[in-house]
Structures are given as C-alpha cells and as structure tokens.
N, C-alpha and C positions, 0 to 999 in steps of 0.2 A: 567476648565479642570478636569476630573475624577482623585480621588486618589484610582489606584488600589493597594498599598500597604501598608493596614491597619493595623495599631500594633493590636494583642485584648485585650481587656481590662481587667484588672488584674484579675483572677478568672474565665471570661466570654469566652467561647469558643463554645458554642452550639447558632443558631439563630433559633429562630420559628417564620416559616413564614405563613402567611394566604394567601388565595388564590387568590380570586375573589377583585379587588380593589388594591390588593396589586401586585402580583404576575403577574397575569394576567389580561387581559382586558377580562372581557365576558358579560358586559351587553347587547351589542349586541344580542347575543343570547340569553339571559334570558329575554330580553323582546319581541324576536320575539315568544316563548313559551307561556310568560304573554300573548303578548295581541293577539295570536292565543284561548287562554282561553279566555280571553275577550271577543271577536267576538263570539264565539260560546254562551256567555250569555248574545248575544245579546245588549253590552255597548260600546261606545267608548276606542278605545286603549288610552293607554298610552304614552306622546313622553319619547322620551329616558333618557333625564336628569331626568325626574321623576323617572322614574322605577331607575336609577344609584341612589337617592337618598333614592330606598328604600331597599337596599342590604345591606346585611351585618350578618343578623341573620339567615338565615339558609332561606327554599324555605317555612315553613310554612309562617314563619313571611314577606315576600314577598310578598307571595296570601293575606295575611291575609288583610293587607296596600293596599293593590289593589284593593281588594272588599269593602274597607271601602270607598276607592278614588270614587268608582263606585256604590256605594249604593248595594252590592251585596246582598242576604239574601239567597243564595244558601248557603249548607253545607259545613263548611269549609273542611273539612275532603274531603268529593266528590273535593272540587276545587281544593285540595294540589296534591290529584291523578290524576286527571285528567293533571294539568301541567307538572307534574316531567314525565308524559307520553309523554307529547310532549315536553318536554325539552330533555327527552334521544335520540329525533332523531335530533337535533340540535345544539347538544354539543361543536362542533367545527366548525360551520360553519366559524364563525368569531373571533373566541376568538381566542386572541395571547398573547405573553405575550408583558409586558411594557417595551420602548426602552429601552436598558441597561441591564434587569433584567438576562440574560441568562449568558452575560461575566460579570457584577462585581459578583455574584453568583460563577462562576467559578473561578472567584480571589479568593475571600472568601476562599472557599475551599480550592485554593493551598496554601492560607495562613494558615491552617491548623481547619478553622473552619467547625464546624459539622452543619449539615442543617436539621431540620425536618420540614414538613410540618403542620398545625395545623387549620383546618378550620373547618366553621360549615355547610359546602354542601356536602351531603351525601357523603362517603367515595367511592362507587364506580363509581360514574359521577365523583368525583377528582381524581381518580387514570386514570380514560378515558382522561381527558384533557391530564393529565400528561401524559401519554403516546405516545399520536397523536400527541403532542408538543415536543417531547423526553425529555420533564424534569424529568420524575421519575429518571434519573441517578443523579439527583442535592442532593436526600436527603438520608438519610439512614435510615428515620420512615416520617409515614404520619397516620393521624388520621383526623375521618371526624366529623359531626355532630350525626353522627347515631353509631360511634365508640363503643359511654362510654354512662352511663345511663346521664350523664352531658354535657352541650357544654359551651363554653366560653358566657357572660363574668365568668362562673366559672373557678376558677384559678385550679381546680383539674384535666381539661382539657388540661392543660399545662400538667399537672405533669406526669397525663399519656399519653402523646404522646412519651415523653421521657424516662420511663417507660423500654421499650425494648430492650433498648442500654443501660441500667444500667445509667442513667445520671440523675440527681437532677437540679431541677429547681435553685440552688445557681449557676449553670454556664453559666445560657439560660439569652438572650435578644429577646423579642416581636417583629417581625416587621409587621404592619399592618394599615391599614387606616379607620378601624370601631370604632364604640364604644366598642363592644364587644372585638374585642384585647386589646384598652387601661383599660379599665375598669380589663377585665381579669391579664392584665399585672401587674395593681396597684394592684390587691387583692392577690397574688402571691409575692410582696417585689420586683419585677423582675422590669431591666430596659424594656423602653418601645420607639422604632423610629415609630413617625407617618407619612404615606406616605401622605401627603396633594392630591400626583395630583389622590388619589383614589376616591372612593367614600362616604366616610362619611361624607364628608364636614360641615355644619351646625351642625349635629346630633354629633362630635367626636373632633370639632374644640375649643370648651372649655373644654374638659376635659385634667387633668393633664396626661403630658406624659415627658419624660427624652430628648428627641430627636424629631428632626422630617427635614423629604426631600421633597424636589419639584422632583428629579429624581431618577433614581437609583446610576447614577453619583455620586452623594455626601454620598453615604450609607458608603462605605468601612473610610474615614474620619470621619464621624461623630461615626464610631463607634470604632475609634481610640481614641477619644475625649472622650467616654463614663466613 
C-alpha cells in the first residue's frame, strides 16, 4: 500500500526530479524519432528495450550509441539535427507519465515539499512534455540539458536548477533512474532514490545510491526513511 504521508527528512525539503525514465515514460517516442533517423540512413531500427537502454545522457549521447549500434559513419552533428527534428513532431504521442508519479508528486507537495525539475533533454522539448501532460504545475524550476554550459552527471547542474528559488543543494534529494542523476547526486554530497523500473538498469544498477523504488508508491516512505 502507498505511504502518502511522508515526514521530510531532517534539513531535506527540496526533490530534483529528472525526466525521461523517471518521471515519465517517453521512450516510445524517442525511438519512433531514432529509428525514423535510422530508416532514412538506410540501417535497421532499433527495438525498444534497446533504445530504453540507451537514454539517459541527453539526445547527443542517444544518436551517438545508435550510430555506433548501426555502424553509422554519417556526421554526428548532421544525425543529432536531423532527430531532435523529428523528435519535435512526436513529443507526446505516447509519453505519459509512470503510474503513481502525478498523485504521490502531489502528496509531496502538500506535505510541503518543493519540486524542481532537473534533466539533460533539451529544455524546451521538457517544458512541451510538461505542458501537454499538465505537469509544469508540479515544480517551481525546471532546467534542461542546454540550460547551463554543464549537464549532470555534473553536480553544478543540481545547483543551478535550484539557483532561482534561492535554495542550496544541503536541502535537495536526487530522484532518478540514470547514471547521470546517481553519479551527479554523489558528486553533490546530496542523497540520491534510484527508480529501478526506469531505464538505466545495467548502466546505473551498481552505482552507489542512498535509496531506491520499484514505483512511485514507495517514494513518499522511502523518503521518510531518508
């Protein structure tokens, strides 16, 4: 049974949440994109658990693992453009968020915690999801890959998402299912909940982290427990 009435933990009132994997589900879409890029270079698509397995660092580092997957030797630069071209007309076809993620989020909140968003896909495809899903009302900052001269796993990533609300990363907790949130979260001092049913799995499954969920259900607990 969900525990929607989470104490926060001592000091800890701020969450940074990342997007893709955690938040929402959008591989879907980011692989009908990929492997619409694919087909046009002429290589076999991707199936899905692949492409889910290679998210998490932003859309270069996506193309990048795809053309490696597919022997690509076209320009990487031509291939980043040409997807995030046809990624921007498929943004939501399918991406939703993860059961749960909308109402404990909304517990959260009325238990007086502050919500920023903290990802490394481009800022304004995350501000489009969030929108078309009505979550921009969940946070009160959002920062993308293309925000800051940095993206996570730099922890300076953290700092300045938080930055505009006056808040210091001594209050924030990580929540994400990449390497680049855990990785970022340890270089930061900051606790860290890995969401397992995301997509980092292999890639984020041994590194060290404070926390970690199978749902969203168990998030407000566990970070009671923090």
């Amino acid at each position: 049974m969900s525990d929607l009435s989470p104490r926060r933990p001592a000091g800890r009132d701020v969450l940074l949440v990342d997007l893709d994997g955690t938040l929402v589900d959008s591989a879907p879409d980011l692989a009908r994109a990929l492997n619409a890029l694919l087909v046009e270079q002429a290589v076999e698509p991707l199936p899905l658990p692949t492409v889910k397995s290679m998210v998490g660092e932003g859309a270069r580092k996506l193309v990048e693992r795809a053309a490696a997957a597919r022997g690509l030797t076209a320009s990487l630069d031509a291939l980043v453009e040409r997807f995030l071209a046809l990624y921007a007309e498929t943004l939501t076809v399918e991406t939703l968020p993860f059961p749960g993620a909308v109402e404990t989020l909304q517990g959260l909140k009325a238990e007086g915690w502050r919500l920023a968003l903290c990802t490394n896909k481009p800022i304004g495809f995350s501000r489009t999801i969030l929108e078309a899903l009505d979550l921009g009302r969940l946070f009160e900052a959002a920062a993308g890959g293309d925000s800051f001269p940095m993206r996570k796993p730099d922890p300076r990533h953290l700092a300045l998402t938080l930055e505009p609300l006056g808040l210091g990363l001594e209050r924030a907790v990580m929540l994400g299912d990449g390497p680049s949130d855990l990785e970022a979260a340890a270089a930061a001092g900051i606790p860290s909940v890995w969401c397992r049913f995301g997509y980092g799995g292999a890639r984020a499954a041994g590194l060290p982290r404070t926390a970690e969920i199978g749902g969203f259900g168990e998030l407000p607990g566990v970070l009671s427990r923090l």
